[in-house]
ZADO-1210 file (C-alpha; in nm, 4 decimals, padded with zeros to 6 digits):
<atoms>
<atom x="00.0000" y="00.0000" z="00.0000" code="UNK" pos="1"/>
<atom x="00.2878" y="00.2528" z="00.1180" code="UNK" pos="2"/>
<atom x="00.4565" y="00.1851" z="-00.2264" code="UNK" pos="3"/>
<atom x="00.1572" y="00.2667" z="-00.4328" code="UNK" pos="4"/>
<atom x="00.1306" y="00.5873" z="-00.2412" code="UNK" pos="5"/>
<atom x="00.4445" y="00.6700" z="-00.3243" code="UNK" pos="6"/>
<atom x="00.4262" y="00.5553" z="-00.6843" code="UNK" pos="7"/>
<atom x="00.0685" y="00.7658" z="-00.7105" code="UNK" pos="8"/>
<atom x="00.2594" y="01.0815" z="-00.5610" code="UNK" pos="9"/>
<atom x="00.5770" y="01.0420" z="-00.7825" code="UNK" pos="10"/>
<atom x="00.3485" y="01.0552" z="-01.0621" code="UNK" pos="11"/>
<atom x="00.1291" y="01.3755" z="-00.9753" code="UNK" pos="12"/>
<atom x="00.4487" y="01.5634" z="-00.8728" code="UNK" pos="13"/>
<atom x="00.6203" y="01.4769" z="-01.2094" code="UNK" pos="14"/>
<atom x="00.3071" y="01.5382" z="-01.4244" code="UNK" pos="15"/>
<atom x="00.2576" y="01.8939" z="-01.2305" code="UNK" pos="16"/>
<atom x="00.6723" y="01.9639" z="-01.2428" code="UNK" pos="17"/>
<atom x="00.5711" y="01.9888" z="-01.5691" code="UNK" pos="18"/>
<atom x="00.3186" y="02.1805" z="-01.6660" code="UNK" pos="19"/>
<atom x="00.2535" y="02.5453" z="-01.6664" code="UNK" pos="20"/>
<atom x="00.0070" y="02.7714" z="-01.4691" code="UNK" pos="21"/>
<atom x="-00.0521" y="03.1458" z="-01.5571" code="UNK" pos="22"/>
<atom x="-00.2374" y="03.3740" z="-01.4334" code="UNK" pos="23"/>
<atom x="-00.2940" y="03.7361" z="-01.5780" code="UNK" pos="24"/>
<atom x="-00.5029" y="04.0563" z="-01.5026" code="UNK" pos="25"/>
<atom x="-00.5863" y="04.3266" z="-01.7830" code="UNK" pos="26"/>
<atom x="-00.7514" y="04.6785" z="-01.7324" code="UNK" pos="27"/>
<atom x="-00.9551" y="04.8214" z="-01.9869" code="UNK" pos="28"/>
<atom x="-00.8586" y="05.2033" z="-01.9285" code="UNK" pos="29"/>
<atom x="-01.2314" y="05.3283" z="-02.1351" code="UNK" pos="30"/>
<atom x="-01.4185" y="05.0451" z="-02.0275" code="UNK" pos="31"/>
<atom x="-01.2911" y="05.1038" z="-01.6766" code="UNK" pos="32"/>
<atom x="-01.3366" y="04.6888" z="-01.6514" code="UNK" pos="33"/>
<atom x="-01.0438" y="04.4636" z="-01.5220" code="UNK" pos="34"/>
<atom x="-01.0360" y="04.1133" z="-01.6433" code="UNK" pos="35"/>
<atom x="-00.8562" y="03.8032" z="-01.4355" code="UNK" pos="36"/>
<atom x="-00.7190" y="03.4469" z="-01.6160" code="UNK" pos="37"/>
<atom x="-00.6102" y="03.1685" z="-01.4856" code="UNK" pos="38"/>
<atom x="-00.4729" y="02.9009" z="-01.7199" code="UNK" pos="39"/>
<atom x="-00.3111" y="02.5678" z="-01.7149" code="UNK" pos="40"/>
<atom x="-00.1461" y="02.4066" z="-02.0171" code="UNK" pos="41"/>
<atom x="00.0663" y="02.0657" z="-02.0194" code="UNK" pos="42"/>
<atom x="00.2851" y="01.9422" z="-02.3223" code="UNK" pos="43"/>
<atom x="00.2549" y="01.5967" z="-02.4336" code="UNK" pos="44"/>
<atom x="00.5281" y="01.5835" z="-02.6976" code="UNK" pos="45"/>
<atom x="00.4033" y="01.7432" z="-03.0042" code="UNK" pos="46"/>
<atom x="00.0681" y="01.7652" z="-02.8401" code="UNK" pos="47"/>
<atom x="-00.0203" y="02.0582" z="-02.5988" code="UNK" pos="48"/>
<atom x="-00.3636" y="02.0705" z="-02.3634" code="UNK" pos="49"/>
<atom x="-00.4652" y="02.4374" z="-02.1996" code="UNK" pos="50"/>
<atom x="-00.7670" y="02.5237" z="-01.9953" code="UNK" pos="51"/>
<atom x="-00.8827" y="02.8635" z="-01.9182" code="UNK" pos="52"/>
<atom x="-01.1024" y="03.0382" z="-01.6575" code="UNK" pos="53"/>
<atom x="-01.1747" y="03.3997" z="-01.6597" code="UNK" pos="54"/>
<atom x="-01.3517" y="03.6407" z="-01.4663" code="UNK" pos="55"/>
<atom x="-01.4661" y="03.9627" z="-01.5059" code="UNK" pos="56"/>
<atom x="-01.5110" y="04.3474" z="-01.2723" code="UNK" pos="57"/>
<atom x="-01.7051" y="04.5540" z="-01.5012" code="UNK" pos="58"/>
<atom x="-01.6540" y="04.9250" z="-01.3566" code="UNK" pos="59"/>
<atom x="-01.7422" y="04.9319" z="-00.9682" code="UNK" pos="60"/>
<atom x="-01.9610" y="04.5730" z="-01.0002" code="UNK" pos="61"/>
<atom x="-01.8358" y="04.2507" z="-00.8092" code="UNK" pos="62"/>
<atom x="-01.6202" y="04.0035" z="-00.9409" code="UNK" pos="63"/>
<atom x="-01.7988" y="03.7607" z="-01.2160" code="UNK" pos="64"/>
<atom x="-01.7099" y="03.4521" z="-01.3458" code="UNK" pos="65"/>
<atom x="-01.6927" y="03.4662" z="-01.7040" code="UNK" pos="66"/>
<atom x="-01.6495" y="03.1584" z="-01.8787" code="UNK" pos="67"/>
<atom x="-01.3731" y="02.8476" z="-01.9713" code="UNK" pos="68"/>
<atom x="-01.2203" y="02.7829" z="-02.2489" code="UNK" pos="69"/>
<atom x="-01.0048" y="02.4366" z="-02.3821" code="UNK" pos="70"/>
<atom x="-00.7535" y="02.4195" z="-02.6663" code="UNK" pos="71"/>
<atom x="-00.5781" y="02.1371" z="-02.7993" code="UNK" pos="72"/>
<atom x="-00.2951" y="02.2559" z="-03.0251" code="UNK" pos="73"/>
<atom x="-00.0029" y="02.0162" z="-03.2277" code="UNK" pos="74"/>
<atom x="00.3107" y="02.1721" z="-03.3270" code="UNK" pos="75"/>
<atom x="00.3319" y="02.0412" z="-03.7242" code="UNK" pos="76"/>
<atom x="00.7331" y="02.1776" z="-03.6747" code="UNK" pos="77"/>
<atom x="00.9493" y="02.3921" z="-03.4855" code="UNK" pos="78"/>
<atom x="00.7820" y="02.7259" z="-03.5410" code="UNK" pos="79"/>
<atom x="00.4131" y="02.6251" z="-03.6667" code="UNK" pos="80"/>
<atom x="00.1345" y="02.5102" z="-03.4742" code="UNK" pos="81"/>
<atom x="-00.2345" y="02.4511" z="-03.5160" code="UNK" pos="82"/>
<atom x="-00.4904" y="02.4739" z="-03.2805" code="UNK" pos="83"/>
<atom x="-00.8417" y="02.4776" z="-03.1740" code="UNK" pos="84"/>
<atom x="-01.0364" y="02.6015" z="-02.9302" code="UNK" pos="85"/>
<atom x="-01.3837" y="02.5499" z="-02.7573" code="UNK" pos="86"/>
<atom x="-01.5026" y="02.8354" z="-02.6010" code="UNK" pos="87"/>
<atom x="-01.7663" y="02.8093" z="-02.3150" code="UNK" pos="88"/>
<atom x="-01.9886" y="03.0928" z="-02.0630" code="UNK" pos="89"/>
<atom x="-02.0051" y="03.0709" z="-01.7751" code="UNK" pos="90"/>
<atom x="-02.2802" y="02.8601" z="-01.7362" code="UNK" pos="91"/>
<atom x="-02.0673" y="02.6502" z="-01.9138" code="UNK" pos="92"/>
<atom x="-02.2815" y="02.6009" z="-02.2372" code="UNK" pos="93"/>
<atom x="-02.1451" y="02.5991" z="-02.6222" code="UNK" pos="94"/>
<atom x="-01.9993" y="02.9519" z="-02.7052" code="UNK" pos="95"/>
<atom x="-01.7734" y="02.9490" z="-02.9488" code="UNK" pos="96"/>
<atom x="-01.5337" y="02.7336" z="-03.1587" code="UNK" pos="97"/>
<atom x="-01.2237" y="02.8778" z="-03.2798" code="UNK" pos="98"/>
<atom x="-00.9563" y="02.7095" z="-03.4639" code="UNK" pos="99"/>
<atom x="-00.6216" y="02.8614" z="-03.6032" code="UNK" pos="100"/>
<atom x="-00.2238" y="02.8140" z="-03.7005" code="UNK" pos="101"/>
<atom x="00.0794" y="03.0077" z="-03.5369" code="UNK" pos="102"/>
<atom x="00.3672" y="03.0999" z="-03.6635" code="UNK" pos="103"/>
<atom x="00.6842" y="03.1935" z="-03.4804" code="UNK" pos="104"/>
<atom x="00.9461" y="03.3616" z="-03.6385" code="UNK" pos="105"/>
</atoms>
């Protein structure tokens, strides 16, 4: 039992060493509206995996959860990758799909 503990926890800390978590804040200077993210995205070799949750202050109103969003992206070489994403509300019902290709140069 103690070595499939172990085992379990070697394997969370190793999948969580690596990945990536960001979090960001944006203020809309007209809009007077300040916008919070927090994201997660993991690399499985060419593959990549990201989830998104935003909120949103509009002017002097309380903080309100915005919507998700998950993206699934494969890198076709060194500086291109294609993507999609499915966009969700935050009642977490069908918003939007958006697909697309990067290029890094």
């Amino acid at each position: 039992m103690k070595n499939t503990i172990a085992a379990i926890a070697l394997i969370t800390t190793a999948s969580v060493a690596s990945a990536d978590f960001n979090a960001t804040s944006e203020y809309a200077v007209q809009a007077e509206a300040i916008t919070f993210d927090l994201a997660y995205s993991k690399d499985f070799g060419d593959f990549d995996l990201s989830a998104l949750a935003s909120w949103d202050k509009p002017n002097s109103e309380a903080l309100d959860f915005s919507g998700t969003a998950l993206s699934l992206g494969y890198s076709v070489s060194t500086n291109v990758r294609v993507y999609g994403t499915l966009q969700m509300q935050d009642d977490f019902s069908y918003e939007e799909t958006v697909v697309g290709l990067s290029v890094d140069f």
